[in-house]
Phi, psi and omega in degrees: 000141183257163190260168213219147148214162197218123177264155186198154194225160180293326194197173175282128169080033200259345172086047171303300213292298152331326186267329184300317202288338192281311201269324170322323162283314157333323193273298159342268165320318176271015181098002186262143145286111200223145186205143174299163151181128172229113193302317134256152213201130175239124170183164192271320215282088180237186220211149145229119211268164192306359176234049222357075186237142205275124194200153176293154165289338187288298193307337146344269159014277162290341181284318201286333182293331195270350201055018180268175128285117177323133226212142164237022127279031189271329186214060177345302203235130137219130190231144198241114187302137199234002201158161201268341167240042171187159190240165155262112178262180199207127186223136186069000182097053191167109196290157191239333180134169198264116157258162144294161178313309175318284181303319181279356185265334183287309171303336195296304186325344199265333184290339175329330173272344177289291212290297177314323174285336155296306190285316175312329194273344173280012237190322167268010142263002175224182191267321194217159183219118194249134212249153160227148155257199189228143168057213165244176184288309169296018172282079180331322194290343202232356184295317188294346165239034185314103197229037183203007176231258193282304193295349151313283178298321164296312184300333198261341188053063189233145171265138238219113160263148156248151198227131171231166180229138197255345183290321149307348185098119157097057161303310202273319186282321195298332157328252198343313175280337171301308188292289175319016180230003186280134161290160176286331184288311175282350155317323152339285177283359188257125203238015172164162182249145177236134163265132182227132176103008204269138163244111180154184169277133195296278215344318194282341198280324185326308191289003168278313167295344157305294188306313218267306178324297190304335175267335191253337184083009201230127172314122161283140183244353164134169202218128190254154152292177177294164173218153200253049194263122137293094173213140182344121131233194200312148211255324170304337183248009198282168178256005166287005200265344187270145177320144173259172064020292187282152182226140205248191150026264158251167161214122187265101211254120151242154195270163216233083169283152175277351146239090208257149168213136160093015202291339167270023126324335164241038226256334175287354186252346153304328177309340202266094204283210260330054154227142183257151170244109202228113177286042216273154168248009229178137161322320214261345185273349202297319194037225226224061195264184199276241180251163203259124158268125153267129188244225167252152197229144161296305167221111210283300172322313168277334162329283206287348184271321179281355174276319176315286174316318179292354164086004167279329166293341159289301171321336164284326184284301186293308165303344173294308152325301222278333192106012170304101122032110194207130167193128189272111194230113163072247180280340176264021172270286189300355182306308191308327165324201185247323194214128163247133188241085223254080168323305217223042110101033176308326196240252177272340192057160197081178191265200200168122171280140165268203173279352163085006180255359180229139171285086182216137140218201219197091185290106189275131210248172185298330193259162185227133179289092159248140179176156176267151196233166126200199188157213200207167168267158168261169187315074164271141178279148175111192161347278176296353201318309202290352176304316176349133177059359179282153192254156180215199208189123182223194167169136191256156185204101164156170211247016162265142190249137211225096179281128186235148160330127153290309230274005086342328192306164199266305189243148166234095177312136148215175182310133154311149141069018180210159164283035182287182170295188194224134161219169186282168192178134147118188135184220231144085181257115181243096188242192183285005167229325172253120227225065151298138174206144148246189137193184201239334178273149199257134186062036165311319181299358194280298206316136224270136182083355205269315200253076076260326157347287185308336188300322230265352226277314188311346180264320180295321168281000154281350163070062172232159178264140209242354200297340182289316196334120188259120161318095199262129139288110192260003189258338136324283164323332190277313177318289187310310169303300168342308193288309189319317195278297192318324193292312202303331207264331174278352181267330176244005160245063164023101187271338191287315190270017176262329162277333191272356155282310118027269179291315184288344167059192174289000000 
């Protein structure tokens, strides 16, 4: 029979999804077929699995820590925020259309057979099942249509760790009131706590750990430290999104659009060292890099009407002159254009002039592209030339359909895991001074050698030597944080009593 554990956090960024991704390698390692699922997941950061159906990234993540193939019954509901009060829902890997917070707090209930159906047929191919939750459990407010925390861990019947993060502060309170805020039937379900983020000695921390047992009744299970783990998290809290200062070598700026989406596409260029990878939002932060990444977007159109205003599409346009390294991913692609054209009203609807840096332009159609690519770059000019012929592994995710130069294209494409064709993609304005690239996949940079490629180009136009530049297996390196995060957890959480909750189930 297989077995359920379900992790929930005090708050958002409390390090649910990282500690689910941590036991998911733990179960993996010790021999179990083990797979993630968190029945809804709100984030810009998604994924397209081989059989292009759309999912968070965090549950990747968690698969890949699992030794699986990402699955989008790992993630039923996914809502990719359009607006500070709405989303684009995705329900199966397949967008349904943009509600408000108000229509979708009424809707969500109908999905529980969708979500329940996803979770049974996954769940009866594997041994153990690691559950994440959303936010927190103690949102009172949201509890009567709960279909992703505690109303979750019923429907799943999986026994429920809570995770706090103790590096904000008021640790002991945020425990504590969440469990009193808890109904006695979920409370129930609640079988230990993980202190998570802690800097210092436990020992001191202990007589506290006591008081919150003796008052709450719920076993502490152990105190992870902060830890110096690379691995993908949530694209809204991450901390890679705040500005670095320092700038190195090379420097490598992307821009921190306000619904900027999929932003670890460029997560292979921190590994390489002497680059700074830097997230800016504001003029003042831009200063002078080696190249301007646009990346993707939710909504590109008003994304390009807030670059416009913030005075960053000019100042980006002037360096683009001056030769500054300028590439465009997906929405920051169709930015680059000459025109975007929305008929039927995908995004904002009317037209938008782009920037005018690429011979392109962009129509948004009724249907949305997900699908997996892979392919080669064709004879890029400029800079980047060495790029010419490297092979890369991708995926497009977005509703614009885009007419290009060929005799400009960037890329040559075709479907993963199917017999299509192969097409031109991308593009690419190179003159003796501007050296523009766009292209529509999302993780071109993964591919071994390509960000260093890029790293030696940028330094050979700064008349530096490129001979150090280190060559990343980033699907290697990704493995090894996995292996990293399992060890902190078996040295610092009490794995015997995380299995005798495991077995003992509800």
């Amino acid at each position: 029979m297989t077995k359920a554990i379900m992790i929930q956090g005090t708050m958002s960024n409390a390090g649910k999804s990282l500690f689910t991704a941590g036991l998911c390698r733990i179960f993996h390692q010790d021999g179990y077929k083990t797979a993630p699922f968190k029945s809804q997941n709100m984030a810009l950061n998604s994924f397209i699995t081989a059989q292009g159906d759309e999912m968070g990234r965090a549950q990747v993540v968690q698969a890949e820590a699992a030794g699986c193939e990402p699955d989008v019954r790992m993630n039923p509901i996914l809502l990719k925020p359009t607006s500070d009060c709405g989303s684009q829902v995705i329900v199966n890997g397949k967008a349904i259309g943009n509600m408000t917070a108000a229509k979708y707090f009424k809707f969500k209930s109908k999905l529980v057979p969708e979500i329940m159906k996803a979770y049974n047929s996954l769940s009866a191919e594997n041994e153990i099942m690691v559950l994440e939750g959303a936010g927190s459990p103690a949102e009172i407010n949201l509890k009567a249509q709960d279909i992703v925390n505690m109303g979750m861990a019923k429907l799943a019947k999986a026994p429920v760790l809570l995770v706090a993060d103790i590096d904000r502060g008021g640790v002991f309170a945020s425990i504590y009131g969440t469990i009193m805020l808890l109904e006695e039937s979920e409370r129930q379900l609640l079988k230990g706590v993980i202190i998570n983020k802690f800097r210092g000695d436990v020992d001191i921390l202990k007589p506290g750990l006591k008081m919150l047992e003796e008052k709450t009744g719920v076993p502490v299970l152990g105190v992870l430290p902060m830890l110096n783990i690379d691995i993908e998290d949530e694209d809204s809290l991450s901390e890679r999104l705040k500005t670095h200062n320092e700038i190195d070598l090379v420097d490598i700026v992307v821009i921190r659009l306000p619904r900027m989406s999929n932003y670890t596409d460029f997560n292979v260029f921190e590994l390489i060292p002497g680059v700074s990878l830097r997230y800016v939002s504001s003029l003042k932060e831009l200063h002078n890099p080696d190249m301007i990444i646009l990346p993707g977007s939710k909504n590109t159109i008003g994304d390009l009407r807030w670059l416009r205003q913030s005075g960053l599409e000019a100042a980006i346009l002037q360096k683009a002159r001056a030769g500054t390294v300028i590439f465009g991913v997906c929405g920051g692609y169709q930015m680059l254009g000459r025109n975007l054209s929305d008929p039927y009203g995908i995004e904002m609807g009317g037209d938008m002039a782009g920037m005018g840096l690429l011979e392109m332009e962009t129509v948004f159609a009724e249907q949305k592209r997900t699908i997996q690519m892979e392919g080669s770059f064709s004879k890029v000019r400029g800079i980047l030339a060495d790029l010419s012929g490297q092979a890369f592994n991708g995926y497009e995710i977005h509703s614009g359909v885009t007419s290009i130069d060929e005799a400009r294209a960037l890329t040559l494409a075709r479907p993963a895991r199917e017999n299509g064709e192969a097409f031109l993609e991308g593009s690419q304005n190179v003159t003796s001074i501007m050296n523009v690239y766009g292209t529509y996949m999302h993780g071109i940079f993964d591919g071994e050698g390509i960000a260093a490629t890029v790293v030696k180009a940028l330094l050979a136009k700064k008349g530096l030597k490129p001979e150090d530049v280190k060559v990343v297996n980033y699907q290697e390196y990704k493995q090894k944080q996995y292996d990293l995060l399992a060890d902190q957890i078996r040295k610092n959480i009490d794995l015997k009593k995380v299995y005798a909750v495991l077995e003992a189930g509800i």
